[in-house]
Structure formats: C-alpha cells, structure tokens
C-alpha positions, 0 to 999 in steps of 0.5 A: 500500500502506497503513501497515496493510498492512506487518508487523514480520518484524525487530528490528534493534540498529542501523540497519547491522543493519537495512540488511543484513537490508533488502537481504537480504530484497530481494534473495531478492525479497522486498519491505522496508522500515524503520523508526525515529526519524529522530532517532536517525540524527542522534544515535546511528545506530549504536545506534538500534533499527530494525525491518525491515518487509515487507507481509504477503502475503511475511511467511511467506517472509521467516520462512523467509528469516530462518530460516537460521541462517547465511544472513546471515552468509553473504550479509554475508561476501561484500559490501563493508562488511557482512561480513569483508573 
C-alpha cells in the first residue's frame, strides 16, 4: 500500500491522543496508522500534533467509528493508562 493510498480520518493534540484513537480504530478492525515529526517525540511528545491515518477503502467506517460521541471515552475508561483508573 502506497503513501497515496492512506487518508487523514484524525487530528490528534498529542501523540497519547493519537495512540488511543490508533488502537481504537484497530481494534473495531479497522486498519491505522500515524503520523508526525519524529522530532517532536524527542522534544515535546506530549504536545506534538499527530494525525491518525487509515487507507481509504475503511475511511467511511472509521467516520462512523469516530462518530460516537462517547465511544472513546468509553473504550479509554476501561484500559490501563488511557482512561480513569
């Protein structure tokens, strides 16, 4: 799969918000990637934008997946790390 072939479903604030929408999409089966300056994660990781990309075959899916107000929040509560423990 070619660069051309992965789209922009999500601007990230930071590269944790990233890495949940990421393992989100992932894990309703949805292919996904990122995207950033890899030197912001070596000087300011945490406020660096970064963009979450999935080829464009699953861009529809991932709108709907992005599309539940609460689903993130929702997936996040219940893991380690990412929601409130």
């Amino acid at each position: 799969m070619t660069e051309a072939d992965w789209v922009v479903i999500y601007e990230a604030g930071n590269l944790v918000e990233g890495q949940m929408v990421q393992a989100w999409l992932q894990g309703e089966g949805i292919p996904a990637r990122l995207r950033y300056e890899a030197l912001h994660t070596l000087i300011a990781p945490v406020s660096s934008p970064v963009e979450v990309l999935v080829p464009s075959a699953w861009t529809e899916k991932a709108r709907e997946v992005l599309s539940e107000s609460e689903g993130l929040e929702e997936w996040a509560s219940g893991r380690p790390g990412f929601g409130s423990d």
